[in-house]
Structure formats: C-alpha cells, structure tokens
Chimera marker file (.cmm) of the C-alpha trace (Angstrom):
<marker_set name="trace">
<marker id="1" x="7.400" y="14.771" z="16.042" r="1" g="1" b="0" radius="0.5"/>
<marker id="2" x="10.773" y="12.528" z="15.079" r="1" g="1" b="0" radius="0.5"/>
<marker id="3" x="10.489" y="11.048" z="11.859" r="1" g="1" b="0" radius="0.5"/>
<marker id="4" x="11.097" y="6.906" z="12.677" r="1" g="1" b="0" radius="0.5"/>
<marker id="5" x="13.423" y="4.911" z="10.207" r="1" g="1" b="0" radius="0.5"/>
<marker id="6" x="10.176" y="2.843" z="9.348" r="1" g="1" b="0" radius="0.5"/>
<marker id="7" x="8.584" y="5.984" z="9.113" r="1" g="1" b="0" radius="0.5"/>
<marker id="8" x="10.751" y="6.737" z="6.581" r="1" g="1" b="0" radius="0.5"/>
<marker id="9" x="11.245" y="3.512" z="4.642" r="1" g="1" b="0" radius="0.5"/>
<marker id="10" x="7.190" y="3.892" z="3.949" r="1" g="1" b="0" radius="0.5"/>
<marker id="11" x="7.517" y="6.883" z="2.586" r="1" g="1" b="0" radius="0.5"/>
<marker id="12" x="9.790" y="5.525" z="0.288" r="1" g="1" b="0" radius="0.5"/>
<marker id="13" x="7.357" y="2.620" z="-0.349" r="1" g="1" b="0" radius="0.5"/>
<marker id="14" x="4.745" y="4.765" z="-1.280" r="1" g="1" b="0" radius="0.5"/>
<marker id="15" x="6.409" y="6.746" z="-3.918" r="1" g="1" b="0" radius="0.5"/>
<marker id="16" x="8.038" y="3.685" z="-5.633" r="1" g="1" b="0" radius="0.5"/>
<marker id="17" x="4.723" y="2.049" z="-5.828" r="1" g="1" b="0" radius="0.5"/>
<marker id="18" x="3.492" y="5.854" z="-7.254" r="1" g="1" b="0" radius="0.5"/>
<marker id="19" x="6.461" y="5.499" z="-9.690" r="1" g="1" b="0" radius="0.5"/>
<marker id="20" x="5.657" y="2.129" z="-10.466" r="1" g="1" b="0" radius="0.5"/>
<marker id="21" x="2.172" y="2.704" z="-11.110" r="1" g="1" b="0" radius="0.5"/>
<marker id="22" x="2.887" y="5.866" z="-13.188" r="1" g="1" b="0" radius="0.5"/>
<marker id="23" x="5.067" y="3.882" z="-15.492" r="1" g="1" b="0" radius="0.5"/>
<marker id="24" x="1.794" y="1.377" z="-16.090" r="1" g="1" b="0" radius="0.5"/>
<marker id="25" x="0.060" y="4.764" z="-17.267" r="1" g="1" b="0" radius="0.5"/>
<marker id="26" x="-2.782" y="3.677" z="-14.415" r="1" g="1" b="0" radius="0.5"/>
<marker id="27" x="-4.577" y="7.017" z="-12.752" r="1" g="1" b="0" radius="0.5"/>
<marker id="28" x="-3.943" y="5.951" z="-9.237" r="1" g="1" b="0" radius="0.5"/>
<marker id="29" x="-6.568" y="8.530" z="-8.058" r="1" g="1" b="0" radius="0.5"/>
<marker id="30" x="-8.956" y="6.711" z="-10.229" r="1" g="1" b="0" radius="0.5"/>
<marker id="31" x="-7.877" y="2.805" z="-9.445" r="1" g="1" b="0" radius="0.5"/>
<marker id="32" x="-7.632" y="3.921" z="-5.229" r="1" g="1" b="0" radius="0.5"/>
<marker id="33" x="-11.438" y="4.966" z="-5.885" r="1" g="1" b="0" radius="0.5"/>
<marker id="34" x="-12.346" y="1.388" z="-7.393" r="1" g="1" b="0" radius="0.5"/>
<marker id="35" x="-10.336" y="-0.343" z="-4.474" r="1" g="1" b="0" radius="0.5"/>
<marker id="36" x="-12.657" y="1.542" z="-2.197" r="1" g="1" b="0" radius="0.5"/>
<marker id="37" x="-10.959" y="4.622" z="-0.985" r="1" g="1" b="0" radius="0.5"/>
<marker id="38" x="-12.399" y="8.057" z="-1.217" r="1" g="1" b="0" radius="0.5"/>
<marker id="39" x="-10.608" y="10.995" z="-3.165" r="1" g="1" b="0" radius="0.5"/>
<marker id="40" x="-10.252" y="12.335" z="0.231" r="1" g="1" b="0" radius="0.5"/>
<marker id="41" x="-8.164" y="9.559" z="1.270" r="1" g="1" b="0" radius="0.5"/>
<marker id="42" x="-5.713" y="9.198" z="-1.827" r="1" g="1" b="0" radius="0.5"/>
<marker id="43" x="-5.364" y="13.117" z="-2.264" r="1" g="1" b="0" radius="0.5"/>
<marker id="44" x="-3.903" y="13.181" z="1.210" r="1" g="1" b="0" radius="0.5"/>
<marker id="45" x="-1.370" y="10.221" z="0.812" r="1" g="1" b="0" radius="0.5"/>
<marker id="46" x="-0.474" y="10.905" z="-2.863" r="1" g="1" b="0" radius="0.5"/>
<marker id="47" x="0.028" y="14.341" z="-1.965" r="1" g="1" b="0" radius="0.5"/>
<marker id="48" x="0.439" y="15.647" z="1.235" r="1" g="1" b="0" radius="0.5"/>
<marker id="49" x="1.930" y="12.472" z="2.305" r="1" g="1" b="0" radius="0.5"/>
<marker id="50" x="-0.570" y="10.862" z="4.735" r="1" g="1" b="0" radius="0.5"/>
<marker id="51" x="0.620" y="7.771" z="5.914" r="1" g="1" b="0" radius="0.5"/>
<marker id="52" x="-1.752" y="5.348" z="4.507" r="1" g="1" b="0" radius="0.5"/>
<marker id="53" x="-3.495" y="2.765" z="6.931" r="1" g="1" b="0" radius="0.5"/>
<marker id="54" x="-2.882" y="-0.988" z="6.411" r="1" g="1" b="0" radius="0.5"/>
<marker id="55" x="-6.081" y="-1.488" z="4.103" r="1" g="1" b="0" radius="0.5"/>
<marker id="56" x="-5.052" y="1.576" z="2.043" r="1" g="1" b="0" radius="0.5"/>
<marker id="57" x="-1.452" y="0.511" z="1.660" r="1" g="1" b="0" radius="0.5"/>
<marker id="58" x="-2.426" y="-3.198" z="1.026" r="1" g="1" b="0" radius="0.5"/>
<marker id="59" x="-4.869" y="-1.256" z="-2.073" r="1" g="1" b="0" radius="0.5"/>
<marker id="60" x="-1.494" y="0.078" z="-3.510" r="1" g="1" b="0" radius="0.5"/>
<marker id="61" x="0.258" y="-2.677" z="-3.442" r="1" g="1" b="0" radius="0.5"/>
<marker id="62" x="-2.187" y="-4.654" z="-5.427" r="1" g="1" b="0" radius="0.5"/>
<marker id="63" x="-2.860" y="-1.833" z="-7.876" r="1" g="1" b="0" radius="0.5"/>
<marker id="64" x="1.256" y="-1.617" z="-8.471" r="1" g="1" b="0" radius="0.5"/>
<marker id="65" x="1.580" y="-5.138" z="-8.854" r="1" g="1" b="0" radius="0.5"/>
<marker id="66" x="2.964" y="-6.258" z="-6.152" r="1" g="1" b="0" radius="0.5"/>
<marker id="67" x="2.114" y="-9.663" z="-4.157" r="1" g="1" b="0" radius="0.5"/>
<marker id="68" x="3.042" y="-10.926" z="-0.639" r="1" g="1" b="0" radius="0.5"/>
<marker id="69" x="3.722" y="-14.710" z="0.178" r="1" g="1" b="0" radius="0.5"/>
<marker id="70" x="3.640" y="-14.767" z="3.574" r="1" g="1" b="0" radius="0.5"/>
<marker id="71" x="5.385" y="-17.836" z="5.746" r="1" g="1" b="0" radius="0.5"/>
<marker id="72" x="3.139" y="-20.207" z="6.808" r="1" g="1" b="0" radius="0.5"/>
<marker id="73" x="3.084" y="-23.745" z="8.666" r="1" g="1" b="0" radius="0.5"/>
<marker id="74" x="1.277" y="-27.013" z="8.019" r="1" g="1" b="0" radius="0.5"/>
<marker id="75" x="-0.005" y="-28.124" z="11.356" r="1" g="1" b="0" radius="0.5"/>
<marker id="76" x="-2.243" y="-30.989" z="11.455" r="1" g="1" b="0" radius="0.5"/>
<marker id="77" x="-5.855" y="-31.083" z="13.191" r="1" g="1" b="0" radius="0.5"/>
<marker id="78" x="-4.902" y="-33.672" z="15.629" r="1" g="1" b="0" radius="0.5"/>
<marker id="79" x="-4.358" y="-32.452" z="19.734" r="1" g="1" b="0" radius="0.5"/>
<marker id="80" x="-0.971" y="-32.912" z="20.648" r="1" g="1" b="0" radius="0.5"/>
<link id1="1" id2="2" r="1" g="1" b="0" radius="0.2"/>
<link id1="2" id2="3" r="1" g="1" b="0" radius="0.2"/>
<link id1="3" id2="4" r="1" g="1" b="0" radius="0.2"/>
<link id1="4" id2="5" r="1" g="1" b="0" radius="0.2"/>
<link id1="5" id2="6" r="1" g="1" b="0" radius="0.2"/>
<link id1="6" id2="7" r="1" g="1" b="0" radius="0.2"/>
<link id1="7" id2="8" r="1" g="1" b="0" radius="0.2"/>
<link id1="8" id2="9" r="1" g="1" b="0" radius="0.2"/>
<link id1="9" id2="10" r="1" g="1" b="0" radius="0.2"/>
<link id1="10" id2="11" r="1" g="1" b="0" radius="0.2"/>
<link id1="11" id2="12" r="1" g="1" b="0" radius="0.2"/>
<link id1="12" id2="13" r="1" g="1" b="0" radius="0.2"/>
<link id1="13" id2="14" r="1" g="1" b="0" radius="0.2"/>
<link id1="14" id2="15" r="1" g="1" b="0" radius="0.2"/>
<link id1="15" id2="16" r="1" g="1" b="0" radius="0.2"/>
<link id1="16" id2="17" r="1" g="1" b="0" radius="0.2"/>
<link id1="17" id2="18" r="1" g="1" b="0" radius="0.2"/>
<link id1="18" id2="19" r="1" g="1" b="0" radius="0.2"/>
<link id1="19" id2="20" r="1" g="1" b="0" radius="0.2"/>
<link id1="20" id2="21" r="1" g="1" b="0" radius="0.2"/>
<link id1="21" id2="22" r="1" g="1" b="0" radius="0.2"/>
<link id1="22" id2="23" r="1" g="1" b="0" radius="0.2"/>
<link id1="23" id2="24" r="1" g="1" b="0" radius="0.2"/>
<link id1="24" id2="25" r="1" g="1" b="0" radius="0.2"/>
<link id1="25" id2="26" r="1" g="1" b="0" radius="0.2"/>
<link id1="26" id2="27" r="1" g="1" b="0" radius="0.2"/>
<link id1="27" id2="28" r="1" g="1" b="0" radius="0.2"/>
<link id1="28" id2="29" r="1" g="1" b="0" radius="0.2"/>
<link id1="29" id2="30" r="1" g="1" b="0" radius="0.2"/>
<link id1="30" id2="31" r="1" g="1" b="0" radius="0.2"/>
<link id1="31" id2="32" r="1" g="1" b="0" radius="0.2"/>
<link id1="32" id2="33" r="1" g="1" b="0" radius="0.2"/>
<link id1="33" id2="34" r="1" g="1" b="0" radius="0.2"/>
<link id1="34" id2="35" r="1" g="1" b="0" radius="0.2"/>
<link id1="35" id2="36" r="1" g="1" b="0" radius="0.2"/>
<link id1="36" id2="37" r="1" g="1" b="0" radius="0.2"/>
<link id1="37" id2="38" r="1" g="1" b="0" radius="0.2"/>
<link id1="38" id2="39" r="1" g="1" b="0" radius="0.2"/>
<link id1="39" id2="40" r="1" g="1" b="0" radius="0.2"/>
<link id1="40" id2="41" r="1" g="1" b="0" radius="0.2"/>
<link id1="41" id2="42" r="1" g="1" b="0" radius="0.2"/>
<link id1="42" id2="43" r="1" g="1" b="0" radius="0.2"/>
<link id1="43" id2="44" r="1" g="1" b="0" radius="0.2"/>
<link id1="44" id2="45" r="1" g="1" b="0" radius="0.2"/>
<link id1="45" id2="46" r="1" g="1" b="0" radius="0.2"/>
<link id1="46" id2="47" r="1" g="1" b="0" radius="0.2"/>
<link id1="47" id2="48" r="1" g="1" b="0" radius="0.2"/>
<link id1="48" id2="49" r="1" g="1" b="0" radius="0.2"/>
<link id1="49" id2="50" r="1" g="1" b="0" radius="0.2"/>
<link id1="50" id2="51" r="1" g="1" b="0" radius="0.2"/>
<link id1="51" id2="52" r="1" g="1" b="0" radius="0.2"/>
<link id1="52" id2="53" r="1" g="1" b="0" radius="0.2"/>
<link id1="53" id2="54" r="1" g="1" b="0" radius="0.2"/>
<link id1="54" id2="55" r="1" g="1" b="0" radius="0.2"/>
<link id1="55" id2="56" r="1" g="1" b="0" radius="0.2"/>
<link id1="56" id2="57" r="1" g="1" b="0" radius="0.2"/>
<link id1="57" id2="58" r="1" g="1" b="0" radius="0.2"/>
<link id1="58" id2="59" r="1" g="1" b="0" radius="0.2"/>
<link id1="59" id2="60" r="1" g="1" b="0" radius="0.2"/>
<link id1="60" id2="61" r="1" g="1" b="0" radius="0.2"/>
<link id1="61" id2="62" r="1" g="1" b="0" radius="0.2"/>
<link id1="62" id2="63" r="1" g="1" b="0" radius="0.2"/>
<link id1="63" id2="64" r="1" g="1" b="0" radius="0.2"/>
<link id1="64" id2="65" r="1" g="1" b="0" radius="0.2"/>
<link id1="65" id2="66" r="1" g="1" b="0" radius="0.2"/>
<link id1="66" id2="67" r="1" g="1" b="0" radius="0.2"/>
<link id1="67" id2="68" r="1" g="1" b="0" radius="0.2"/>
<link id1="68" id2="69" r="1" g="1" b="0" radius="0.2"/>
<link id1="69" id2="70" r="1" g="1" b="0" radius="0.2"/>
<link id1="70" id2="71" r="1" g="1" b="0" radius="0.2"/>
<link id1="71" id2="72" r="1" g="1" b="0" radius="0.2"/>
<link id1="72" id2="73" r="1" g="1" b="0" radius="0.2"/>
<link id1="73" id2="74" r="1" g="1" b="0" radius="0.2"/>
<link id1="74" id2="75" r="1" g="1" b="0" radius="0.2"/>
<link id1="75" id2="76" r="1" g="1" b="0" radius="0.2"/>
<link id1="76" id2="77" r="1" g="1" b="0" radius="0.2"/>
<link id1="77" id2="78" r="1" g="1" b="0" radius="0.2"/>
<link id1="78" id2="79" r="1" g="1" b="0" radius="0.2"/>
<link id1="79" id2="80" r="1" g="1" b="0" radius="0.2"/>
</marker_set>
C-alpha cells in the first residue's frame, strides 16, 4: 500500500515527540501505560511503527508536552 504525505508527516510526528520525550529522560513505555495504553499498544507504535489511533496519539502529545488551542467561536444562546 502507497505511503500518503500525511502518512508520512505522522510518522515524523511520532518520532519527534519520541525524541522529545527522550530528552525529558521520561520511559515512554512506562508514561503510555499510566495514560491507559497497554504495552501491546506502545511496543507496536514505538517500534514497529503502528500508526497510533487518535486517543493514543492525543496520549503522546500530552506526555511530550505539547498542547493544542483549537479555534473556537462565541455564539450566543439566543435563536436567530
């Protein structure tokens, strides 16, 4: 199966959050488990390079560090 570009561009995610988390001195394999996701899991995307799913990605993210501030719009609770 063809590699996508976004395909890709996770992979790259995943290993700079890897790198960033290795530079913390944090056992990813350890923190993954705490956030809820079985050895299993983590052994196949930290090393056999398993996409992760949303929830599992979302887990790295917020071991590594890094935060999301999604858009968002005031609307008011009036009908229009």
């Amino acid at each position: 199966m063809e590699t996508t570009v976004f395909e890709a561009r996770a992979r790259e995610l995943v290993d700079d959050i890897k790198e960033i988390v290795k530079v913390k001195g944090i056992n990813l394999t350890d923190a993954l488990e705490e956030a809820g996701i079985s050895r299993k899991s983590s052994d196949k995307i930290l090393n056999k390079g398993v996409m992760p799913t949303l929830s599992e990605f979302l887990a790295l993210c917020q071991i590594s560090g890094i935060t999301f501030h999604l858009p968002y719009v005031e609307t008011t609770n009036s009908p229009m």
